[in-house]
N, C-alpha and C positions, 0 to 999 in steps of 0.2 A: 486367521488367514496367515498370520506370519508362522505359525509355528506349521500351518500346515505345508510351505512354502519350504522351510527347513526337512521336514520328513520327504516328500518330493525330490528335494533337490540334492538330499542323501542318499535314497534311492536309489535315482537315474547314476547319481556317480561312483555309487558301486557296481551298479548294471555295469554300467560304461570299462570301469576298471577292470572287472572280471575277463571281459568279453576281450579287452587290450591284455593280459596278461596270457591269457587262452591263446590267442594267436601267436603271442613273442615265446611261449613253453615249446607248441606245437612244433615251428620251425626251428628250435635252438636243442629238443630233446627226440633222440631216436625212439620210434614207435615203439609201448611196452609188447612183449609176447604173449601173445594168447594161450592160455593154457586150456589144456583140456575141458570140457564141459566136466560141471561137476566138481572139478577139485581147484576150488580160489587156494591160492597164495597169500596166507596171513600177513601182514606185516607191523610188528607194533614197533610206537614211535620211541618208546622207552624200552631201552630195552634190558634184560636179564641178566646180562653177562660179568664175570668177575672184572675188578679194576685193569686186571691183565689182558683181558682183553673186550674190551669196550675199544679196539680202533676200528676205523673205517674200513671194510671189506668191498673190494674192486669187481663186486658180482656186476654181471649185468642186471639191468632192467628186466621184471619180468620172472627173474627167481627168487628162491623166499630166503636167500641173505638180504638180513637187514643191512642198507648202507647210510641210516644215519648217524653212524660217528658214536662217540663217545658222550649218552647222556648221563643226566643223573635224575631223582624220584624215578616213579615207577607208574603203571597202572594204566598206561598212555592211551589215547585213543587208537583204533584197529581200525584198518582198510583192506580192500579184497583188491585185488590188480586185475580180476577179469571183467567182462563187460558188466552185466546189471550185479555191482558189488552191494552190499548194504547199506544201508543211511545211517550218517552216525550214533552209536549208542543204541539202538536199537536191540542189538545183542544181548544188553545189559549185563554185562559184566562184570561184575561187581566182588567179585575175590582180590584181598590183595594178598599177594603173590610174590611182589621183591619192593623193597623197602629202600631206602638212602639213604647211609649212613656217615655224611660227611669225610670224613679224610679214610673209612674206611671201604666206600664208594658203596654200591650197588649189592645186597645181599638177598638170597633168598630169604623169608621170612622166619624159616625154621633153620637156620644157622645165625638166628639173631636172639641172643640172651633179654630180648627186652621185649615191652610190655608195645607193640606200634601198631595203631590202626590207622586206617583212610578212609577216603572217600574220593573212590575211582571215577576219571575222565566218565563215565557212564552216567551214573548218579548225578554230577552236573549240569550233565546235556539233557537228562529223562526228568527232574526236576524242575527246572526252570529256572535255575539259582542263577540270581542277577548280581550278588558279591558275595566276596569269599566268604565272608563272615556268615553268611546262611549257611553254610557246610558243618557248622557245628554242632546242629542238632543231632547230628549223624553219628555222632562219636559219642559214646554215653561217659566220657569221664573228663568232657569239655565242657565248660558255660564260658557266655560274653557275660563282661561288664559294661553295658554301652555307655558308653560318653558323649552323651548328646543326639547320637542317632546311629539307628543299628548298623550303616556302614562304618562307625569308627568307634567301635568295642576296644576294650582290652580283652584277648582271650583270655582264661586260666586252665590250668588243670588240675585233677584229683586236689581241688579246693586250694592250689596255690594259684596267685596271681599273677602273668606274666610280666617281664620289665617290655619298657616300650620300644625296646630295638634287641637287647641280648637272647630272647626265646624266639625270634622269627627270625624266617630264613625265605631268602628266592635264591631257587638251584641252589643252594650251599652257604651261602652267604648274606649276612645279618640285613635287611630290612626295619623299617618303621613300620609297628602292628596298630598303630592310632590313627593312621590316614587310610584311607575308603580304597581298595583296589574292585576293579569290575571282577567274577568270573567269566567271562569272556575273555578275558587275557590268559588264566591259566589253565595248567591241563588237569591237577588231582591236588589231594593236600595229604600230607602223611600228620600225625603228632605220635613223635614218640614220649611217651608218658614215662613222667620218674627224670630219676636225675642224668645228666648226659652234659657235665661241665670237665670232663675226662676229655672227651671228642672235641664241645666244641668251647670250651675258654669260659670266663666265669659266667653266669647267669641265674634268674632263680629257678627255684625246684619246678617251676610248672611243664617241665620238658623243653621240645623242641616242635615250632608249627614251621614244616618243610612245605612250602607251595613249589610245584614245580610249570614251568613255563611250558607254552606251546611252542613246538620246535617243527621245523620243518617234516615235511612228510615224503617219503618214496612217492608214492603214487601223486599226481599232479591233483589237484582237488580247489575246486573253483563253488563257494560255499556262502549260501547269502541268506542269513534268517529275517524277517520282521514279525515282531509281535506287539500284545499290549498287557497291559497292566491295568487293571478297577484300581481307580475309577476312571483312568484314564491316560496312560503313560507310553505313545507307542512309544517303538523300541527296532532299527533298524542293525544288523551286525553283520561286516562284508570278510570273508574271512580265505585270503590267498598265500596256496603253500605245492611248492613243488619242486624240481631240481633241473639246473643245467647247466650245459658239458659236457666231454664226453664221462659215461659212469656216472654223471649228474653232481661232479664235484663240487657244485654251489649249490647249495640250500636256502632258499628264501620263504618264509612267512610272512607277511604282511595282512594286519590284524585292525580293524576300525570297526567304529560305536557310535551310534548317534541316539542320545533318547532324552525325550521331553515334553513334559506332561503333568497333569495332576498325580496326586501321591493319593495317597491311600484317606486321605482326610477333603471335607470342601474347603478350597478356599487357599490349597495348598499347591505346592510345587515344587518338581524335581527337574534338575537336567544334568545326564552323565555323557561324557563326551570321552573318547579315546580314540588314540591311534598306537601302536606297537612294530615291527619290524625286525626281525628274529633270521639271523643268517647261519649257515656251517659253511667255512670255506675249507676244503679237504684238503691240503698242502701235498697229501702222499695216502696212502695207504693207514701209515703209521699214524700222522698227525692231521688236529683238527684245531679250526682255531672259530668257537662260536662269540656274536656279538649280538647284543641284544639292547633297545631303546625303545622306551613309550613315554606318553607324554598323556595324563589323565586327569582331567577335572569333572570336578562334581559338585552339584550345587543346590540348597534346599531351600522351603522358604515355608512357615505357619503349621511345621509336621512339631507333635507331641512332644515337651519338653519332660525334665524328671521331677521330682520330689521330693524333697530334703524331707527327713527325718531331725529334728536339732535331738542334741545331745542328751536332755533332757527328756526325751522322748516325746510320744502322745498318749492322750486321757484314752484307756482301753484298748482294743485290738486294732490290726493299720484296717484302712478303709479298704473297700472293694475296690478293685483296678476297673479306671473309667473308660467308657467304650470309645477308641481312638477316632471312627467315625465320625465323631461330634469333632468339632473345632479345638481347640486346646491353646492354641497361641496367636499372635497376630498374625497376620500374614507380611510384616516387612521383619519375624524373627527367623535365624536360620542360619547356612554356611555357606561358605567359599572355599572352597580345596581345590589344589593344584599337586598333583605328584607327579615328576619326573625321573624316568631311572633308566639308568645306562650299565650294562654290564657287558664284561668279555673274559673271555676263556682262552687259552691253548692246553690242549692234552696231546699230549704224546707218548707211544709204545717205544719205548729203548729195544725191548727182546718178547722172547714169549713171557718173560718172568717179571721184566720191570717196565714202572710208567711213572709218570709223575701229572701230575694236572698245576696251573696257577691258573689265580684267579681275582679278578679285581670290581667292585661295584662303585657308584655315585647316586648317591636318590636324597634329591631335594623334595621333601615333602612342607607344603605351606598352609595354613591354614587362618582362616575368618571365623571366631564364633560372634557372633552377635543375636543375644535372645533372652529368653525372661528363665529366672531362678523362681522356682516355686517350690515356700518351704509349708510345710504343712502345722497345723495350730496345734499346740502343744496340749488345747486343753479339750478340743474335738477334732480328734484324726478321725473317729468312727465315721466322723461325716464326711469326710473329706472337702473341710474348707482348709484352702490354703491360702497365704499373702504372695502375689507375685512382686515381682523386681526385673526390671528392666536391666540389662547389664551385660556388657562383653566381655571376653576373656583377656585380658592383658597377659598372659604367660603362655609360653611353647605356643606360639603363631607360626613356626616355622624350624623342620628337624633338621640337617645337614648331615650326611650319613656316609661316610668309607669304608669300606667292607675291603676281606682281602682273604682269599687261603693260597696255600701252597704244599700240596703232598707228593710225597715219594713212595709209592709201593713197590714192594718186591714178594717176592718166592721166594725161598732156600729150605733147603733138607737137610736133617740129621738124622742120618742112619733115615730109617724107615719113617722119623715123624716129620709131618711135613708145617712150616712159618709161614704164616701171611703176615712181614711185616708195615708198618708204616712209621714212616717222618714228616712232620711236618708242622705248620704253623699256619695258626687264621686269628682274626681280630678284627675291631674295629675301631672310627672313631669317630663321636657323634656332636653336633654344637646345637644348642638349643636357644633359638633367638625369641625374643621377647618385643616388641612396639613400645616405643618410646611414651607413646599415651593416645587415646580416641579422642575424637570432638561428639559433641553433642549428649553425653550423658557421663556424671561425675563416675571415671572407671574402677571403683572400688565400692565405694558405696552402691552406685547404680543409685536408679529409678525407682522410686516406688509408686505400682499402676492399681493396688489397693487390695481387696480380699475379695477372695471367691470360691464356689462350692464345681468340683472337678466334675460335676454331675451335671452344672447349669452352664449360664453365660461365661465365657471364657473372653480375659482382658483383649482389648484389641489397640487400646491407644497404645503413645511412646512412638517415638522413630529412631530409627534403624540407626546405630552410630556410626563412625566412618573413622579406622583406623589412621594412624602418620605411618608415611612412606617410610619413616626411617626406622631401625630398630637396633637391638644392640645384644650380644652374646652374653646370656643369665649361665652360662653354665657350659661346660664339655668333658667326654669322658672319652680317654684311652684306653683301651684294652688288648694287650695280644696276648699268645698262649704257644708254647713250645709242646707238640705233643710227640709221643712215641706208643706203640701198642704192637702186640704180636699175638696172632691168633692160633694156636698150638693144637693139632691136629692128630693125635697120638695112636686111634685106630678109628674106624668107623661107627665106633661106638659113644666114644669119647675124644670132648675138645675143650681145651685152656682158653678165656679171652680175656686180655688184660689191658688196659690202656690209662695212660699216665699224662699228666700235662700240669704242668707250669708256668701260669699267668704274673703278669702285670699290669696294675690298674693304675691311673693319673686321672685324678675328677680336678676339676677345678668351676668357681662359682663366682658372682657378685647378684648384691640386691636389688640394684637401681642399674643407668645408666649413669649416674654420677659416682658410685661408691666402687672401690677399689677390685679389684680381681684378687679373689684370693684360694690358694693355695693348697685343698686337703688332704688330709694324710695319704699317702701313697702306699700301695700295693709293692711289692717282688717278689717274685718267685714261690705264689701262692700254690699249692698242693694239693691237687683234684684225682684221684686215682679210681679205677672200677674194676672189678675182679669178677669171672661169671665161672661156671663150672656146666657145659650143655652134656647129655646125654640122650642118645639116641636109640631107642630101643630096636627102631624098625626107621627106614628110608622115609617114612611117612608121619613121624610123629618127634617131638623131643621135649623132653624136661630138661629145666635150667634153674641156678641159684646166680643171682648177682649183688653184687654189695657194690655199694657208691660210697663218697663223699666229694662236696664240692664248692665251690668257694662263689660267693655275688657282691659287686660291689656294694658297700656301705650306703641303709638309705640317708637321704640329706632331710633335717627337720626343718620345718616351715618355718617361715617367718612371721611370729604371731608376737604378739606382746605376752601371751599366759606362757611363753616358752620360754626357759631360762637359757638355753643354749640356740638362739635360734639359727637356722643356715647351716647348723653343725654337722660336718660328713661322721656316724658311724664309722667304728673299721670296718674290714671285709665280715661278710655275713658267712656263716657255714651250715652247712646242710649233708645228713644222711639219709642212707634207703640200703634196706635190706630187701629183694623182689623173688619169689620164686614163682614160676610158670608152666604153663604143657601147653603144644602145642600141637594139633592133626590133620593131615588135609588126607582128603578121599574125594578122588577123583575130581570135581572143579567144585567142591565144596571144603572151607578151612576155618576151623575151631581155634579161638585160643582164648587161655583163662590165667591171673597173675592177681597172688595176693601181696599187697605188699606193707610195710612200717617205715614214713615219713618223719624225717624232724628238721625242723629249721627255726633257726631264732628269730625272733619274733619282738619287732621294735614299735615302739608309745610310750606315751611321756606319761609321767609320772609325778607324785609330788616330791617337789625339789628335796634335798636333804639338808639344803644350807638354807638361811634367812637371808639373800642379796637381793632377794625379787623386789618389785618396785611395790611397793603396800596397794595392796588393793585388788593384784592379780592373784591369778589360781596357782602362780608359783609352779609348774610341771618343768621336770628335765626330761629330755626325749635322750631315750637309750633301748638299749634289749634288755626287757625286765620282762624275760618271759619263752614260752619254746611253744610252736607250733607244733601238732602231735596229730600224724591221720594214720591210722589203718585203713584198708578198703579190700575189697576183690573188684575185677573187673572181667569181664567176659566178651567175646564178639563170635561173630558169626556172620560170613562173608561168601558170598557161590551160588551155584547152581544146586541146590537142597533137592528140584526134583525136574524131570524133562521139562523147561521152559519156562520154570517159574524160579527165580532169582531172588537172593534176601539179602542185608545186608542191615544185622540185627547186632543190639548190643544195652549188658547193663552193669550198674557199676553200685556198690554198696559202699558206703562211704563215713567213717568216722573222725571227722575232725575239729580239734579240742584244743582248745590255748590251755598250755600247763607251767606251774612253774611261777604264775603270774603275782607280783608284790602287791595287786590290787586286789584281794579278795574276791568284791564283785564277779570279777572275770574270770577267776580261774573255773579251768574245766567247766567252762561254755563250750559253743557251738564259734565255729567259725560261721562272720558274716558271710552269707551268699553261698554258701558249698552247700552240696542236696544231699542228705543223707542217703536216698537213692534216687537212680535219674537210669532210664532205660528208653529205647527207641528202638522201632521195629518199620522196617522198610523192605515192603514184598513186590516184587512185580512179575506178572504173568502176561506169559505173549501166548495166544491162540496159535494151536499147533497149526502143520500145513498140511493135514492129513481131512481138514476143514474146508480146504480148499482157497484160491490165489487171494480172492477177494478176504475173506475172514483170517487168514494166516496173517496178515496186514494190523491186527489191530491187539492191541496190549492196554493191559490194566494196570496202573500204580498204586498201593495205599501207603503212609507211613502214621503210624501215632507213636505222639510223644509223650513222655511219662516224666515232672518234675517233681521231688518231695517235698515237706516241708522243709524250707530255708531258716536261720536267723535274718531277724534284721537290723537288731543292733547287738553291740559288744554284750550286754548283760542275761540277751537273747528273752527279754520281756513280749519281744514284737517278733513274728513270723509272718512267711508269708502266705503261705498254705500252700497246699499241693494245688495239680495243674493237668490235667491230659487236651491235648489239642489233635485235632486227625486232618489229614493230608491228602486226598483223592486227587487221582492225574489219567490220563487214557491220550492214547496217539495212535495215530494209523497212518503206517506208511508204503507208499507205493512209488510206481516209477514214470514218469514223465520221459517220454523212447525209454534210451538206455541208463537216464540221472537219475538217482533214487530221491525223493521227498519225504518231509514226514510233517505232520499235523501234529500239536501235542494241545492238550488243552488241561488245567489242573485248576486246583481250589485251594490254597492252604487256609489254615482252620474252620474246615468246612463249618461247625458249628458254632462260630464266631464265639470263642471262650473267652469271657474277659479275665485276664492275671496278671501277674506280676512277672515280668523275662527276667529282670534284674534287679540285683542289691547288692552293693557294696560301700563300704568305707572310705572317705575319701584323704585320707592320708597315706603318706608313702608308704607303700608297701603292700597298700592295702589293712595298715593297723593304727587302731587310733581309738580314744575314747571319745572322740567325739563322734559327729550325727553319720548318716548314712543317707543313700542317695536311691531311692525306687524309680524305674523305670515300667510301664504299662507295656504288653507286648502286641503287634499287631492284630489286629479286626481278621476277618474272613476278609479273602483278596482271590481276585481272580486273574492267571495267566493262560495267554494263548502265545502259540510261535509256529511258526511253518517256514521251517529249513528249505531251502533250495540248494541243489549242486547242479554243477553246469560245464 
């Protein structure tokens, strides 16, 4: 009764809010024009345009000048400005088209030397993706490493592992990729793959995961979805966005979430709560100045925990992955997350030729683990008996995050070839706090709640610990970055892209709340540069070579007793890539393929070379005793392939190999966790209208996914085996008078396939000779949703 009391009473007061905000638009914005029957006025919210001119255009209401201002990503959601326009995404759109490239803004795709695919505003809404992190199957040269539960993954790519704040970005600017963001907050996610520490300051090789925000919309749109989730999770989202003034010089969004409910296990439970608020205030024509705030918690409780692997491995091959449906942990184990984030923007047009953007973020991200560690038997994995342990997380309980860019673009000519320069600088700086200690269970050792088979009875006793309010800074890192780059334009056939940058790094650590803060080696003026060479054969297609190198800060090794150096920061890590590509688009369908050669050093500890270890330990120095080495091809495939049927298809071949390594064992293995191939195919067909009103209304979705065999430890003794899961979705939408609606109803893993999502290492970096961490991947789950606009 109380939760149902909560869904009601979210309800009514987004009803309530829409209908008040409908009337305050109505009277504060002059009537849009009607345009002809037959020809809607497009208008995307993201829009295409060079860094030059991305300012606000003073069109009125009603014409298809976009006047939201100067965004950044791409891919945005689409509205019609006449009467019965379409329901969102319905279109399915699914080509990307312009990309985001940090300080060098907004590019077409095929004036881009790199390897970038997405997963378009469409895809999100036609799916049913309730967090970001589900948008990665989409990308075949992405996997999560989940961390306790699939909204707070680490991403990677092409088999590198992302850092937890330097490879993510919202609108431009560095984010924490460990805390749970809803999708419903954002509008698409770009990753560009390969290295790109030239653009944005040091980072590791796993690219760049660009999420961009939902931004106010031209058309006034008053937008209310509820759905649920199996077994049981509704899910209510009120979503208001429109302009006013005269020319609608204020842009508001304002964006809320209510859901709570069983999870996908009995016995379990979820609740995701958000509110967001997203403005463009237009100062001129020239100048815009966006501001953006949300405020999101999420909360779990008795959902699937992982499975250690110890170092040592298990007797035979790993167990089958257990059906998550079955109970798995107590129900008082689980999380408390809290993320808040505030951003703001000014851009401005100097001329037709120069702009410059600043740019500044705040996002506190916090977090509660509290739940059981299950490590599996060393001498029967086949069976999958494991020993649980009660136990919370005493480290990174809470990230503290400053983010910052500043660019300067221009135009200029010489003689006939034409400059797209830029200047400027971005960074960040991050503090990692720690809890002084938990009550109620010993915080390192943990609990022990005894042995059990991941097939039968799953531990239910133990209680829940309860962190100290106080906590203390384990660690913080500075980073900023000087960049310069100039895009050289020589004929239409042929273009130079070069871009330079020069970082500075400041870590600093301690171990305890008692012991000292201290000091490690510093970063200046670290040297990241990338070279590309595009060719265009024809307006419609272009080949490209690019070369990187690029710098990340040093990982810090753990603090163990077998570590001879423990706490000890590495120097700066460096990384190359040689990438060449082709890319085609014909007509709303676009092709592109890149093969490329990975290297990056590659840090684990090792046996010491001096006798000072204390007798008795395994004696390891943690250092780079070793080179990370991938070759791969990657391919996608994104459009309109045929009248009304949409794909947004992609696959990746993958070889990567620890070389170099002073441990025998390892060398020229397999990277933990990378799939030597991973492919995904996502089609959707919409009933033409030649079917007539009622049938033209109703669309088909399928997507199947394809994992390969994984390692799953450093000697790669254990794999995890290959994987296909399929995805079935259908919606039908119609109009309610002149408001469009839509029903969506889908299934994912209709065949309820039990595997393994994930595997990785749990030392920094992602490299260690010790154990590794399995995670099971969801059951078959059922969503429905039924959008309203009003």
């Amino acid at each position: 009764m109380h939760d149902r009391f909560h869904i009601f009473f979210a309800t009514g007061t987004f009803g309530a809010f829409l209908l008040t905000t409908s009337a305050l638009a109505a009277t504060s914005v002059a009537p849009q024009q009607q345009l002809p029957a037959g020809k809607p006025s497009t208008i995307k919210t993201a829009q295409s345009k060079s860094p030059l001119a991305q300012a606000r255009s003073s069109a009125k209401p009603g014409t298809t000048t976009p006047i939201a201002g100067i965004l950044d990503g791409s891919n945005g959601e689409t509205v019609n400005v006449h009467g019965h326009h379409a329901a969102d995404g319905t279109g399915a759109k699914y080509m990307n088209k312009i990309v985001y490239l940090g300080p060098l803004g907004n590019r077409d795709t095929l004036d881009t030397p790199y390897s970038v695919m997405g997963v378009p505003h469409d895809v999100v809404v036609n799916q049913q993706i309730r967090n970001i992190n589900d948008m990665a199957q989409y990308l075949p040269s992405v996997q999560l490493e989940i961390r306790g539960d699939p909204n707070t993954s680490r991403p990677q790519s092409r088999g590198f592992e992302a850092d937890v704040v330097s490879n993510s970005r919202l609108d431009g600017l560095n984010v924490v990729s460990t805390t749970p963001y809803p999708a419903e907050w954002v509008d698409n996610l770009q990753v560009l793959n390969g290295l790109a520490g030239a653009m944005y300051g040091p980072e590791n090789p796993a690219g760049v995961f660009e999420y961009t925000l939902k931004r106010p919309t031209d058309r006034r749109t008053e937008r209310l979805s509820v759905g649920v989730d199996s077994i049981g999770t509704p899910t209510v989202n009120g979503d208001v966005s429109g302009r006013l003034g005269k020319n609608g010089w204020f842009g508001y969004r304002l964006n809320m979430l209510h859901a709570n409910g069983t999870a996908y296990a009995p016995g379990s439970w979820i609740r995701r709560e958000m509110v967001s608020a997203d403005f463009d205030i237009h100062l001129d024509d020239k100048t815009v100045i966006e501001l953006d705030a949300s405020h999101y918690t999420y909360a779990a409780r008795g959902l699937a925990p992982g499975f250690g692997i110890p170092a040592a491995g298990v007797g035979g091959a790993l167990p089958e992955a257990p059906d998550l449906r079955n109970r798995l942990a107590p129900d008082w184990s689980g999380y408390n997350m809290e993320t808040n984030t505030f951003l703001a923007k000014i851009k401005h047009e100097i001329n037709k030729d120069w702009s410059f953007t600043l740019g500044g973020l705040y996002q506190d991200a916090m977090r509660q683990s509290f739940g059981i560690t299950d490590t599996l038997s060393a001498t029967e994995g086949t069976h999958g008996i494991y020993s649980a342990v009660a136990k919370a997380a005493t480290s990174a309980n809470d990230f503290r995050v400053g983010s910052n860019m500043a660019y300067f673009n221009g135009r200029v000519y010489t003689g006939p070839v034409k400059h797209d320069l830029v200047i400027g600088t971005n960074g960040y700086m991050m503090g990692n706090y720690n809890p002084v200690g938990v009550s109620g269970i010993v915080p390192k050792a943990g609990l022990p709640l005894g042995t059990y088979s991941m097939y039968g009875a799953a531990p239910t006793n133990g209680t829940q610990p309860y962190y100290s309010k106080k906590d203390y800074k384990s660690s913080s890192v500075m980073s900023q970055s000087f960049i310069i780059g100039d895009t050289i334009k020589i004929n239409k056939h042929w273009s130079v892209m070069g871009t330079l940058a020069w970082s500075w790094i400041n870590q600093k650590s301690r171990s305890s709340v008692t012991s000292a803060v201290r000091q490690l080696p510093q970063t200046n003026a670290a040297f990241s540069p990338t070279a590309s060479l595009l060719y265009k054969p024809t307006q419609n297609q272009t080949l490209y070579f690019t070369y990187g190198r690029s710098v990340e800060a040093g990982p810090v090794a753990t603090n163990s007793n077998n570590i001879s150096n423990p706490n000890a920061a590495l120097p700066v890590g460096h990384s190359e890539e040689y990438e060449v590509g082709y890319k085609f688009r014909y007509q709303k369908m676009q092709f592109n393929i890149a093969g490329f050669r990975m290297t990056s050093q590659y840090a684990m500890p090792t046996p010491a070379a001096n006798s000072s270890c204390v007798a008795g330990s395994n004696c390891l120095t943690y250092g780079y005793y070793g080179t990370q080495r991938n070759y791969g091809v990657e391919a996608q495939i994104s459009g309109e392939v045929l009248p009304n049927l949409s794909v947004l298809a992609g696959m990746t071949w993958l070889d990567a190999e620890l070389v170099g390594s002073q441990i025998a064992a390892y060398n020229h293995k397999q990277i933990v966790g990378a799939a030597p191939l991973q492919a995904n195919l996502l089609l959707d067909y919409r009933l033409p209208a030649t079917l007539g009103s009622f049938a033209s209304g109703w669309a088909f979705n399928a997507n199947v996914h394809y994992m390969g065999n994984r390692a799953a430890n450093i000697t790669n003794t254990l794999h995890t085996g290959s994987y296909t899961t399929l995805d079935l979705g259908t919606r039908y939408a119609f109009h309610v008078t002149k408001f469009p609606w839509v029903a969506r109803f889908g299934v994912s893993n209709a065949t309820n396939e039990r595997y393994w999502a994930s595997v990785y290492t749990g030392a920094p970096a992602g490299t260690s000779g010790a154990g590794s961490t399995l995670y099971a991947g969801l059951p078959r789950v059922y969503h429905f949703t039924l959008s309203m606009e009003f």
